[in-house]
Structure formats: C-alpha cells, structure tokens
N, CA, C and O of each residue as an XYZ file, in Angstrom:
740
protein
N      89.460    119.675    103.850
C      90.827    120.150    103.757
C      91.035    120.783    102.383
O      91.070    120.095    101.363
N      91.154    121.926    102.381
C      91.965    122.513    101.431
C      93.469    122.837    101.166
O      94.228    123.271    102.032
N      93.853    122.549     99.724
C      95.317    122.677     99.986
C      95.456    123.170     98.756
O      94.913    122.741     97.739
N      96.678    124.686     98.916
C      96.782    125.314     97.480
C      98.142    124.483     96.536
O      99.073    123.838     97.017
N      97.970    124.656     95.654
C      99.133    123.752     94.504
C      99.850    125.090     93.592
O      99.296    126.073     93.099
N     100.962    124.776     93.596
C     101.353    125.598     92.222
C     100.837    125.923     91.373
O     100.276    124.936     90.898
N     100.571    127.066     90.610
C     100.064    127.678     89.286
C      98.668    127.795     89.846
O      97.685    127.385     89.229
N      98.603    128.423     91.151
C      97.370    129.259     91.845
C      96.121    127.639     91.675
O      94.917    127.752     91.442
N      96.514    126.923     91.778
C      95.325    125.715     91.783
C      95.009    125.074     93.254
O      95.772    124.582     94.086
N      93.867    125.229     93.257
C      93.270    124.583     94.784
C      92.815    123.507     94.621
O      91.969    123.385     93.735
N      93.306    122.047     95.615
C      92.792    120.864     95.518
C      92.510    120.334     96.531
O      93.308    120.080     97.433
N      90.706    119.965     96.525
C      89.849    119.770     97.499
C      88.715    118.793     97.119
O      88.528    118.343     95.988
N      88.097    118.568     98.054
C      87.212    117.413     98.030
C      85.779    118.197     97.398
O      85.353    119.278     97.804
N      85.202    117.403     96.365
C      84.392    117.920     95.515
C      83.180    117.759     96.469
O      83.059    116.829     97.265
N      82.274    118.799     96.293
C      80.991    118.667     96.692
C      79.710    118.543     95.717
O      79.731    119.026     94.585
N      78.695    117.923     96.196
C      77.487    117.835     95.209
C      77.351    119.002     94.096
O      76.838    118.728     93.011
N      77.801    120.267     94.370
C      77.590    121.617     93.052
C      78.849    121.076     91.703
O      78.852    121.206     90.479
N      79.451    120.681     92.318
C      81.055    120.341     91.174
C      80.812    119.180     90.268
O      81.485    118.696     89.358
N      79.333    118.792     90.927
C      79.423    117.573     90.079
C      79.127    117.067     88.477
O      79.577    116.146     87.796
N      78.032    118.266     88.209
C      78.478    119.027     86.776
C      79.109    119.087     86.144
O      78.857    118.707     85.000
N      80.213    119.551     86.448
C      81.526    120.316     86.238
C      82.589    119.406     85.972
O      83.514    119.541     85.171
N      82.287    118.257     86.913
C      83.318    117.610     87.214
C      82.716    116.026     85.749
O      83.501    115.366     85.068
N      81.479    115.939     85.748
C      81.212    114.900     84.600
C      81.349    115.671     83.317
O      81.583    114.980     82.326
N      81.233    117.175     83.117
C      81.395    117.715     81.840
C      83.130    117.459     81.581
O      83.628    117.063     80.527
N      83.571    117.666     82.342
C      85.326    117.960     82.389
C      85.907    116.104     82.116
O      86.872    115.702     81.466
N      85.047    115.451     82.768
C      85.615    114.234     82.191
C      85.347    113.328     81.000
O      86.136    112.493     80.558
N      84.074    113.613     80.518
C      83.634    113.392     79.411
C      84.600    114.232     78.311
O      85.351    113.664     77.518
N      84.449    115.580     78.409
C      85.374    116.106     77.506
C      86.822    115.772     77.451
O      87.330    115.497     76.363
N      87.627    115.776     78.706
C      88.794    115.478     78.655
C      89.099    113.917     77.845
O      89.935    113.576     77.008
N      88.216    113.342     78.400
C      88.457    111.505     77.356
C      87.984    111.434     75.857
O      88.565    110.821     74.961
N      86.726    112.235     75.733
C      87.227    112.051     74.189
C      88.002    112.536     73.302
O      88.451    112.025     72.276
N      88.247    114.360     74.105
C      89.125    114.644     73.390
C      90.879    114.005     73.348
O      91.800    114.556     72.745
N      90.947    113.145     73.894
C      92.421    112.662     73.537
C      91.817    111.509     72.700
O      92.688    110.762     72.255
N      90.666    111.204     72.403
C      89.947    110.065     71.660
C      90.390    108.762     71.861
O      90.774    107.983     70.988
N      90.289    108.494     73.530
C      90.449    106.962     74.568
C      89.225    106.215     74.160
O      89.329    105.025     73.865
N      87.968    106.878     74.117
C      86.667    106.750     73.891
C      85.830    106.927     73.261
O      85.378    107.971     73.732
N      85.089    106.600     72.287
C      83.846    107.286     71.428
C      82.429    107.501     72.822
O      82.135    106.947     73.881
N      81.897    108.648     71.967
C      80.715    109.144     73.085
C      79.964    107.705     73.559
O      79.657    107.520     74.737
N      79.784    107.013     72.821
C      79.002    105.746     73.107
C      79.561    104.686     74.112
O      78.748    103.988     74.716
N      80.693    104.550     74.292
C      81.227    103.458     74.730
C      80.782    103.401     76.503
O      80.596    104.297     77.326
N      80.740    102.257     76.566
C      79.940    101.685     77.699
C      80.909    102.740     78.896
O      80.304    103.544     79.604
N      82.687    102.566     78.993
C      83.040    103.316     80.093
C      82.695    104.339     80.288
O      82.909    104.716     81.440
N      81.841    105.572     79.141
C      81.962    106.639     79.428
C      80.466    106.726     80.029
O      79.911    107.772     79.695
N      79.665    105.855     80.855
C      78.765    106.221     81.510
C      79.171    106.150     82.739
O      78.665    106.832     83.630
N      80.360    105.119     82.975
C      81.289    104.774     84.584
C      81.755    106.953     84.772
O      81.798    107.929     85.521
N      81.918    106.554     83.744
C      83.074    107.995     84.075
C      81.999    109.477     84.325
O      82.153    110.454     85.057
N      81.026    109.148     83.473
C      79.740    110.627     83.548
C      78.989    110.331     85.152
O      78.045    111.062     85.450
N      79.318    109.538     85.886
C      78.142    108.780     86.920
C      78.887    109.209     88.176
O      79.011    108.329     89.028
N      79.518    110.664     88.500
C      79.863    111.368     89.475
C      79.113    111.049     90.487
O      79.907    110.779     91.388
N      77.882    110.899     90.931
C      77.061    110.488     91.999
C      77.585    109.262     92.464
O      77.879    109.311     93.659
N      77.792    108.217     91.934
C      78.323    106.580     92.251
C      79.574    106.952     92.504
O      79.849    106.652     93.666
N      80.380    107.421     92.003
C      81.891    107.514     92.262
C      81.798    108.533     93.547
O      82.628    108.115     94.354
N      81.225    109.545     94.011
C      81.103    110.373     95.020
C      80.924    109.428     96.309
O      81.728    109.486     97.239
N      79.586    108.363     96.310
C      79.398    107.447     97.646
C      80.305    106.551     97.659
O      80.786    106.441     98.787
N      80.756    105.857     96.902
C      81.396    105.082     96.901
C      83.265    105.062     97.179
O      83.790    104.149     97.817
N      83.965    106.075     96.655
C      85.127    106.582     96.564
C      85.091    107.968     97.241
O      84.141    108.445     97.863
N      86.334    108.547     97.003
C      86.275    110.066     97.083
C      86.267    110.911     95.478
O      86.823    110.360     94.527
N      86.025    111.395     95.417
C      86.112    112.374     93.901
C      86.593    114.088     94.617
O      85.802    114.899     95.099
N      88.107    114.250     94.479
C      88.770    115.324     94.742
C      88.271    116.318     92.792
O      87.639    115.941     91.805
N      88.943    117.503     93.124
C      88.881    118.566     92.302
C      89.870    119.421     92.295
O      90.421    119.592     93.382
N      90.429    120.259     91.015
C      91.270    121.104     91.415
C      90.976    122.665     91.052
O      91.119    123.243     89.974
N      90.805    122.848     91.520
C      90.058    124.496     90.728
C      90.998    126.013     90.841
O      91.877    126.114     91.697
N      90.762    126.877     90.105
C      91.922    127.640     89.800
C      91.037    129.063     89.359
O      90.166    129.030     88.490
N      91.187    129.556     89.658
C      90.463    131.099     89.558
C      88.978    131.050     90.581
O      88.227    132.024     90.523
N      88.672    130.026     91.376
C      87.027    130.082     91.225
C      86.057    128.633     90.528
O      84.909    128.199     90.622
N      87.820    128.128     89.545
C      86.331    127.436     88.481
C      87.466    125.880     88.525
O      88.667    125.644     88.398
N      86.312    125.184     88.762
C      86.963    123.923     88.480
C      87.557    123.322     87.291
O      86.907    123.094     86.271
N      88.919    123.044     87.447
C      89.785    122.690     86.028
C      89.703    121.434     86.067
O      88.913    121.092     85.187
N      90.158    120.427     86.701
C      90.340    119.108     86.314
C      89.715    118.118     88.176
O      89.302    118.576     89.241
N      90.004    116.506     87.618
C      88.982    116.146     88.502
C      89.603    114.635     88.674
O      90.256    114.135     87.757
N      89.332    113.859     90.047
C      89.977    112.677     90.243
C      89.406    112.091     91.122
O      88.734    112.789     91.881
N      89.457    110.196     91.425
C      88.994    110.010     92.018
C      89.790    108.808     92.928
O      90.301    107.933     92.228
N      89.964    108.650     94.451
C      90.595    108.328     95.316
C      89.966    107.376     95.935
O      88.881    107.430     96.514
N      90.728    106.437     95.786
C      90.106    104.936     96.511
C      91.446    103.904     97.071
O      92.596    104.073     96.665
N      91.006    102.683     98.199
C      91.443    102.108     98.779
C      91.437    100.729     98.000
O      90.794    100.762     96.951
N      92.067     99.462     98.337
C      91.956     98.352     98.156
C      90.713     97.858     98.909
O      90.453     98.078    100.092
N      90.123     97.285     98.189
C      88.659     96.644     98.927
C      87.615     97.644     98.641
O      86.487     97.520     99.120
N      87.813     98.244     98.178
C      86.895     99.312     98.403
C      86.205     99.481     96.452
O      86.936     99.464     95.462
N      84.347     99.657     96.439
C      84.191     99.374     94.798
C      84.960    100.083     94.119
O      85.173     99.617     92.999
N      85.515    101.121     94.370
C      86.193    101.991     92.617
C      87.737    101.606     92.793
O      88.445    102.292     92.056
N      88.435    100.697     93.569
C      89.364     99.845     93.322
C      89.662     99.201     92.630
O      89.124     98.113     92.835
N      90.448     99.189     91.588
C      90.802     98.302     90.133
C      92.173     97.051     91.379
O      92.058     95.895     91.788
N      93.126     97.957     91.521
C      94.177     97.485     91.512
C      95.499     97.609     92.691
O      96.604     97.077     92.802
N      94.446     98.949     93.731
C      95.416     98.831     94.932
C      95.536     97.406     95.721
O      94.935     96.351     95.516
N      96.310     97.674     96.486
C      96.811     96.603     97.682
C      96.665     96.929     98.853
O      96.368     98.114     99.003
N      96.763     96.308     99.790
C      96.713     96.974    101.143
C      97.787     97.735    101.167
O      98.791     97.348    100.569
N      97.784     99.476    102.151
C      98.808    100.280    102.143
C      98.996    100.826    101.378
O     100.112    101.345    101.398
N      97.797    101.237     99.733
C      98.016    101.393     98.784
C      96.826    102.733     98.697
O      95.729    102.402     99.147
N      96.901    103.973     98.255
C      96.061    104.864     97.607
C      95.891    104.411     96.434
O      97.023    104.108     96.058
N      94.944    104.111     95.378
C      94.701    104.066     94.171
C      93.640    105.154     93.566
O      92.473    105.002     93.927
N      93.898    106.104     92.789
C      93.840    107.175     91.648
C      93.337    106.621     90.404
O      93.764    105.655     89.773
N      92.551    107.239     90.202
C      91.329    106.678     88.975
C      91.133    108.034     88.603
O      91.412    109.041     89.254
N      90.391    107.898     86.977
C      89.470    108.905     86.478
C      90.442    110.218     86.183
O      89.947    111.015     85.387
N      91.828    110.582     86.735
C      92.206    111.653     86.234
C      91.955    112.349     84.803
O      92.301    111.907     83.708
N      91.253    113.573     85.085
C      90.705    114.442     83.733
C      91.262    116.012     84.376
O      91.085    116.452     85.512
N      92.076    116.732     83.066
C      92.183    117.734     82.797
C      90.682    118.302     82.029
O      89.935    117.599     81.350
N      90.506    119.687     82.337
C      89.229    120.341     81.174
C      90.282    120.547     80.207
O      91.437    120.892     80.454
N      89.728    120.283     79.000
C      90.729    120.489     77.486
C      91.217    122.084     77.707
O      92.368    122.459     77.486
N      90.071    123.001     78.211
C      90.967    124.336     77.831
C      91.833    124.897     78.647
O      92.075    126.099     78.541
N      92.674    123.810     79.961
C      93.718    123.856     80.836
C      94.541    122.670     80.647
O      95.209    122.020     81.451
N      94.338    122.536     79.385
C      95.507    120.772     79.357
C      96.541    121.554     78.748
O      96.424    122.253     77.742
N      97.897    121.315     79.674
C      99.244    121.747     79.215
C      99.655    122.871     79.645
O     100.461    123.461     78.925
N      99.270    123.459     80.831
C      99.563    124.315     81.823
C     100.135    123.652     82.783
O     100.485    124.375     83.716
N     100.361    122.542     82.902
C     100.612    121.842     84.624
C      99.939    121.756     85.529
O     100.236    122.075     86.680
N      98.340    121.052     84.927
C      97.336    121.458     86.049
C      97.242    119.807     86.577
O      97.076    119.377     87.718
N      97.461    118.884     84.950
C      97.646    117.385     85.871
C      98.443    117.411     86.870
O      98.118    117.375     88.056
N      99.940    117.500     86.246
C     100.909    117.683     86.926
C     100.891    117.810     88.680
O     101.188    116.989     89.548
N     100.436    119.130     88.749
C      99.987    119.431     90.260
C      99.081    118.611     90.854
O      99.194    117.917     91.864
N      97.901    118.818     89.890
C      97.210    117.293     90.929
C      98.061    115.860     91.117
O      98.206    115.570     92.305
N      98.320    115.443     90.702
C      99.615    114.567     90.562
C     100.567    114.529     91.962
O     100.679    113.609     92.773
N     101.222    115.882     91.952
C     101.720    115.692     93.092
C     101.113    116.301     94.572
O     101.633    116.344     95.686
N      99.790    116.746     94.082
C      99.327    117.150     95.265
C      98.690    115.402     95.859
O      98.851    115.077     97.036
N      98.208    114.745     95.157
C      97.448    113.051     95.207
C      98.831    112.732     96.090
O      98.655    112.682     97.307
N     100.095    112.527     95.633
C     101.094    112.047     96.115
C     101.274    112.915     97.948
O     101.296    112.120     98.888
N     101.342    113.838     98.155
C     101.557    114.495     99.492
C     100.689    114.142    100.067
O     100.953    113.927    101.250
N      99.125    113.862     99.609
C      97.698    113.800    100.015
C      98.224    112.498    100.447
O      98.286    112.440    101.675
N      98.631    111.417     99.839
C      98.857    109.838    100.670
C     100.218    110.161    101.500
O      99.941    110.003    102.689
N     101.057    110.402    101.408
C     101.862    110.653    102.639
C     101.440    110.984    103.816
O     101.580    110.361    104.868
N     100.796    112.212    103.583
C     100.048    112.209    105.113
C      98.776    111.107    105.699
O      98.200    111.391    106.749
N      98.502    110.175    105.126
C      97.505    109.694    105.424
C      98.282    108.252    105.973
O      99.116    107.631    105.315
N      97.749    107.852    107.466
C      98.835    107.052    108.431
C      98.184    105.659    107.582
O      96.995    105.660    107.262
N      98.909    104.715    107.321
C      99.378    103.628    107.046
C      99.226    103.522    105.425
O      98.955    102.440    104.904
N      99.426    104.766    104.623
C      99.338    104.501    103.074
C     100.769    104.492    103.112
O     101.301    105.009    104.094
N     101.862    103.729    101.739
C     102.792    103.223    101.518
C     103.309    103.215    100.532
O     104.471    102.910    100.260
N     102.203    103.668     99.678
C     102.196    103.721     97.939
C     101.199    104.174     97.113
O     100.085    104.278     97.626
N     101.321    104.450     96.031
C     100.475    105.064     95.492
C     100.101    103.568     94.304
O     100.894    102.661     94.050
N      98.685    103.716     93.761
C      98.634    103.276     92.661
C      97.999    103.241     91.638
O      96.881    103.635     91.969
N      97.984    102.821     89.652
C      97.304    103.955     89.245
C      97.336    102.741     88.179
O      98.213    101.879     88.246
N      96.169    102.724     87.037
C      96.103    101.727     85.992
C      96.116    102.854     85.395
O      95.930    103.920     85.981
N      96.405    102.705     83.783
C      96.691    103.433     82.811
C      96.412    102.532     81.445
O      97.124    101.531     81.369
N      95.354    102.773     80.211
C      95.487    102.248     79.329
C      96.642    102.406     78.730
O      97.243    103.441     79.017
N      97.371    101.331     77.612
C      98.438    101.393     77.221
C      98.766    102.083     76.213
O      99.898    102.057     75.731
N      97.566    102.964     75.658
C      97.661    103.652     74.692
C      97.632    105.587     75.309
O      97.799    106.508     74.509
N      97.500    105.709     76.134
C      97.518    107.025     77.303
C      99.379    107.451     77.324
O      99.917    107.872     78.348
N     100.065    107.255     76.128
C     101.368    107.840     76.721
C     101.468    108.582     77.186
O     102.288    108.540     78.104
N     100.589    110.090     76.892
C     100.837    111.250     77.616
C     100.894    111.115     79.284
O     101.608    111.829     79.988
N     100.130    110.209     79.714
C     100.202    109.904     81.199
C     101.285    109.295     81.615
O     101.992    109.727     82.526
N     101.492    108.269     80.990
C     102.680    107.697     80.895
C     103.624    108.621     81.348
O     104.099    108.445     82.470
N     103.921    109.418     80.786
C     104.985    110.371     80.602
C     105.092    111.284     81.908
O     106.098    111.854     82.331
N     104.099    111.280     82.319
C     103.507    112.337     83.488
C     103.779    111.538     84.782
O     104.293    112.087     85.756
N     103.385    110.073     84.781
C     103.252    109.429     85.835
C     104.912    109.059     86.339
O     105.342    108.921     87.484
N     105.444    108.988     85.367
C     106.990    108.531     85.322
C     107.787    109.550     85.799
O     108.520    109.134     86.697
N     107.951    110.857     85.524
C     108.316    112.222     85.400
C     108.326    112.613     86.865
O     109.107    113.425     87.361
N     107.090    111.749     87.695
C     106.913    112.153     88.970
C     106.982    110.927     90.044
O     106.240    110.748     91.010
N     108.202    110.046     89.558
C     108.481    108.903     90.701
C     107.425    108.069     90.271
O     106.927    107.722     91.342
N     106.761    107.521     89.353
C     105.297    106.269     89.496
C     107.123    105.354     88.571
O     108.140    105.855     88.093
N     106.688    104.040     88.732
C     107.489    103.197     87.755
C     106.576    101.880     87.626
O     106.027    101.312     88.571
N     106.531    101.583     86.555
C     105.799    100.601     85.597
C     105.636     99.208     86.716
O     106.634     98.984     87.401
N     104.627     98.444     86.876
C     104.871     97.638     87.646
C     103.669     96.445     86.642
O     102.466     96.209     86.751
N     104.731     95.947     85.724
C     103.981     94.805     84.325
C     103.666     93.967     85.686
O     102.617     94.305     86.236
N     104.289     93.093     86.217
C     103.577     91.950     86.907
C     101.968     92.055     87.679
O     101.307     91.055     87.961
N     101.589     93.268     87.901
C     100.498     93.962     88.107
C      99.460     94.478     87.245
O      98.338     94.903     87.521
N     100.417     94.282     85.501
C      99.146     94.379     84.361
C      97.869     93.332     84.429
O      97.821     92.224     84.964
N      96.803     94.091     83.675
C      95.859     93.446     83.448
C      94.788     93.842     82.990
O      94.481     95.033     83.021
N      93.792     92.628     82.323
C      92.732     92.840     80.949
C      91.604     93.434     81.370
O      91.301     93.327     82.559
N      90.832     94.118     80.533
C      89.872     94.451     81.220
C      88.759     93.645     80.704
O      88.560     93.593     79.490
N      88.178     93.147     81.362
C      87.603     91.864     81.251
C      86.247     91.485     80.548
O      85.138     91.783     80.989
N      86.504     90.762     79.354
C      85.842     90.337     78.458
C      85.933     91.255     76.836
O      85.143     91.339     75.896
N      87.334     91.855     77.104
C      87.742     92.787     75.723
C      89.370     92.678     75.941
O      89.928     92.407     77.004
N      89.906     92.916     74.857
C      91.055     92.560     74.389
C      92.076     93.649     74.654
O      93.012     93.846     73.879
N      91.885     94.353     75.759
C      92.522     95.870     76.631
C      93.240     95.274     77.173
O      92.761     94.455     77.956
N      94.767     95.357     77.055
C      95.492     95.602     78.378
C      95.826     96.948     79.017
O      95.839     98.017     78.406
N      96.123     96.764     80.448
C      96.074     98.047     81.281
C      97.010     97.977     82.357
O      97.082     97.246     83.345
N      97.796     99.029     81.872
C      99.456     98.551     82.396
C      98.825     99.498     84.074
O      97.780    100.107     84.302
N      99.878     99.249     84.817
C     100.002     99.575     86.061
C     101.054    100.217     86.937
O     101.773     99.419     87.537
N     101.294    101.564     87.137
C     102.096    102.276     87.294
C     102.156    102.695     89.176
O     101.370    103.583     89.507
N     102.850    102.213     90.068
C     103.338    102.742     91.530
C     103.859    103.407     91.658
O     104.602    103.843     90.779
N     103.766    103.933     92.967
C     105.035    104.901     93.557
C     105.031    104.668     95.218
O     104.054    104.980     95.900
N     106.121    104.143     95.719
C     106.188    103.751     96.835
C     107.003    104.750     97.708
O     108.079    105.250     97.381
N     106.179    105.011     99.126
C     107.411    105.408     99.938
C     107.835    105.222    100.557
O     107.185    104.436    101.245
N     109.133    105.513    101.139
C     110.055    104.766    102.000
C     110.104    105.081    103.599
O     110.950    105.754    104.187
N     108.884    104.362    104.182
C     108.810    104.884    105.875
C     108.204    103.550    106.088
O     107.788    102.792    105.212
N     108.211    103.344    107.507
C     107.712    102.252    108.094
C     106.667    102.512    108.792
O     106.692    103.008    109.918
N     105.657    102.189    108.156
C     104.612    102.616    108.739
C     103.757    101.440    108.583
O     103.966    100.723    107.604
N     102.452    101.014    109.732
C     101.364     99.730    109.061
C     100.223    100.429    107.652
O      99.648    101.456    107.294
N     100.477     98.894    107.247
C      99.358     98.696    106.293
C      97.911     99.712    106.525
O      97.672    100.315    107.571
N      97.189     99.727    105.499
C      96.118    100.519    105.670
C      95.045     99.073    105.456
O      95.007     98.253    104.538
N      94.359     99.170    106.527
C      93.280     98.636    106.590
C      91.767     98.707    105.307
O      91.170     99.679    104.845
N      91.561     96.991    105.051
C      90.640     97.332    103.888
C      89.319     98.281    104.057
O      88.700     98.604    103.043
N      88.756     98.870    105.769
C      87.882     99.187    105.978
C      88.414    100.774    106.400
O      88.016    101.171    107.495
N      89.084    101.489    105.785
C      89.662    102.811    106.062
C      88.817    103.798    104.946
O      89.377    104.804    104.510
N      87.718    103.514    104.607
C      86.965    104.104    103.445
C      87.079    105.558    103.760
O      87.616    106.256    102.899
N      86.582    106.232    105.060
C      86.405    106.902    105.409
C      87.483    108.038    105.655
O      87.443    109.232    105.952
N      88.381    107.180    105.413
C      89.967    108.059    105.944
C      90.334    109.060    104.833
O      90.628    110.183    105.242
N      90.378    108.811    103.179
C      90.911    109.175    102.407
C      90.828    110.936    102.518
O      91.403    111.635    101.684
C-alpha cells in the first residue's frame, strides 16, 4: 500500500533496497540531536534494519524518489513491542534524515502512522515511548492528539532512563486486536 502525505511525501512499506538508507537516516538522525554517542549499545538496535524488518514492520517516507525519514510498527506481543496493549499500534524508531528535519516530514509521518491504525480493524490506539529528554517529539506527539500517559512510564532496564509514554486513542467500538495479528500491520 502506498499512500501520498502532504509536502509531496510517500509513505510505504520499506523493502530490502531502503535498508541502507533507512540505517544511515537513523543513525544520523539520533546522533545528531545527540540522544546517543556512536558507541552506545542502542545504536546497534537501531542500525540492525534486517531484525526490525522480520520481526516488526519498518515503513518509510520518501519524497522526490529518495527516502527521507523511517519508522517502525509493531503490535503488543510482538518482539519490537516496548509498551503497546492489546488494540494498540505501537511506533518505534521514528528518524527524520537531518537534511529534511523541519519541513514537516515527521509531522506527516505522524499523521499518516495515525490514519494507517484507523484503518486497521480492531486497533484503538496508538502508542509511543519517548525518552524524556526528546522534547522536540514531545512537542510533535502532543500537537497531534498523543497525551502523556505517566502511569505507563518506565525504566529501561538496568540504567537509570526513564521513558515517558505518550497515546492517542480513538473513539469507535471496535474489538481488541489480537496478540497474533503480526501480519496485519
């Protein structure tokens, strides 16, 4: 499925060629807001596009031809799950490429992730961990219906990180999404 976004950006499911593209763009995007030094143990989770590809989905958003920024889509139960629930999309890994940060390219992915779980039958909410030092997301996630959900914070385990937790729920009655819907996203 392809689907076009505002400010001429296309957001689609990454294939094995993007995957390049898509570990250069996230490596760069995290240190340059300096979340990470090159060394630090997460930034091999985050360079390891192959594991996050079988395991999750890893969407893309690309804009002329060339891939700008990059994300990755998972269920409760499912390994690249931090923190959904059942009925829950959970969003990981969001990276802008530095030389499209501040055009509105998160932004759009953002709300394209959000339409992307609406249509998908028994999702209910969205959900998203955020280090507590990431205001700029903060700012982004809020801006677009997510609201802080502290009773859902938590450490990342065996270091002194907290990692706040930001939802967005919608309002239809629909069932739960099943922990074995891997395939659906």
């Amino acid at each position: 499925m392809t689907v076009t976004l505002p400010l001429a950006v296309t957001f689609r499911l990454a294939v094995p060629v993007d995957f390049p593209e898509v570990r250069r763009i996230t490596r760069d995007a995290y240190l340059r807001a300096g979340h990470f030094s090159a060394d630090h143990p997460y930034m091999s989770v985050l360079e390891d596009v192959e594991h996050r590809a079988e395991h999750a989905q890893v969407w893309v958003a690309e804009a002329a031809g060339k891939v700008v920024a990059a994300v990755t889509l998972t269920f409760a139960g499912q390994p690249y799950s931090e923190i959904a629930q059942d009925g829950e999309l959970e969003f990981r890994m969001l990276a802008v490429d530095p030389a499209h940060q501040g055009g509105g390219v998160g932004r759009a992915v953002v709300r394209e992730i959000v339409e992307h779980a609406r249509r998908l039958p028994g999702v209910e909410g969205i959900s998203i961990t955020s280090a507590t030092f990431m205001e700029r997301a903060h700012g982004l996630y809020q801006s677009l219906g997510f609201r802080r959900a502290p009773e859902r914070d938590w450490h990342v385990p065996g270091e002194d990180v907290l990692l706040w937790v930001f939802t967005r729920s919608f309002s239809r009655g629909l069932s739960r999404v099943s922990k074995t819907m891997g395939a659906s996203i």
